[in-house]
C-alpha positions as CSV (number, residue, x, y, z in Angstrom):
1,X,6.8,47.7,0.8
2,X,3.0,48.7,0.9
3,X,0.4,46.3,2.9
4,X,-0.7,44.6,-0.3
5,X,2.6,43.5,-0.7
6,X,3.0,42.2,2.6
7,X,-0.5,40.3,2.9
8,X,0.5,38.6,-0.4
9,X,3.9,37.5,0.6
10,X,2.6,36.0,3.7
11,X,-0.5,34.3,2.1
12,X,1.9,32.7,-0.6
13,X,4.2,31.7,2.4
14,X,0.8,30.0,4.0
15,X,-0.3,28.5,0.7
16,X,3.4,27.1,0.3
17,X,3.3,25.3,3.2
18,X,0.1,23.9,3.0
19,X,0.6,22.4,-0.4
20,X,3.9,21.3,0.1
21,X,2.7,19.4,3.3
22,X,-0.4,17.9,0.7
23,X,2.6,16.7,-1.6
24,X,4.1,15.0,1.3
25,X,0.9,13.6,2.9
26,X,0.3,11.9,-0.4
27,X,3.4,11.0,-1.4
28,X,3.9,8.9,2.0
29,X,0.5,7.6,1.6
30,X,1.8,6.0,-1.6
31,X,4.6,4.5,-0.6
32,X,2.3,3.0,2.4
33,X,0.2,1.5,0.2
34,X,3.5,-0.5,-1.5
35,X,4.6,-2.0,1.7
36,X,3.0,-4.8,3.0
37,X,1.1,-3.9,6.6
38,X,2.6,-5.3,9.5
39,X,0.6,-7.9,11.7
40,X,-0.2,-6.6,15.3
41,X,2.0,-9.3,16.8
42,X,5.3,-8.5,15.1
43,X,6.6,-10.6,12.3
44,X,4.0,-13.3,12.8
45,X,4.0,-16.8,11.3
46,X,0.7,-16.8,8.8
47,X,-1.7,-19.1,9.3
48,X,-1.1,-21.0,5.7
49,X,-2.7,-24.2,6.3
50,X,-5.5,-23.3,4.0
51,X,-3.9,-22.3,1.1
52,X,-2.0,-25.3,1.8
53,X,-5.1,-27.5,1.7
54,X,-6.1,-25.7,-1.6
55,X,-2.9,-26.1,-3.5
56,X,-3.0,-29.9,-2.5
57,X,-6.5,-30.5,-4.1
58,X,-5.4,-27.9,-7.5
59,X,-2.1,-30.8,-7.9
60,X,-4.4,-33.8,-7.3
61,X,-7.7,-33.0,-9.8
62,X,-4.4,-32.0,-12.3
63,X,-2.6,-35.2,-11.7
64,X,-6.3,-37.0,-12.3
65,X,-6.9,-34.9,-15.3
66,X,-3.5,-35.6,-17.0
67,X,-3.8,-39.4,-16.6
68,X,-7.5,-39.6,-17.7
69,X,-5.6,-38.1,-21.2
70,X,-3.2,-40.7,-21.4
């Protein structure tokens, strides 16, 4: 085996690694992105007294609106 040889197995062995590791980075990145993130305190309760409040007033104005049509 001459040195050309050698210095080109061992810089496909380096490029190997480092694209395989890319693959992985990215890959793991992607299945982050799918999970929800998880709230510094645990499995917190959400505050969902907003969106509460919202959905209340969506039911009332369609309750108003479908009796105004009758």
């Amino acid at each position: 085996m001459n040195m050309n040889q050698l210095a080109n197995m061992i810089m496909r062995m380096f490029i190997r690694k480092a694209v395989n590791k890319g693959m992985n980075v990215g890959i793991n990145k992607v299945g982050q992105m799918r999970r929800p993130k998880k709230t510094a305190g645990g499995n917190a309760p959400r505050d969902t007294s907003e969106r509460d409040r919202i959905r209340a007033e969506r039911r009332a104005r369609r309750a108003a609106e479908e009796q105004r049509s009758d």
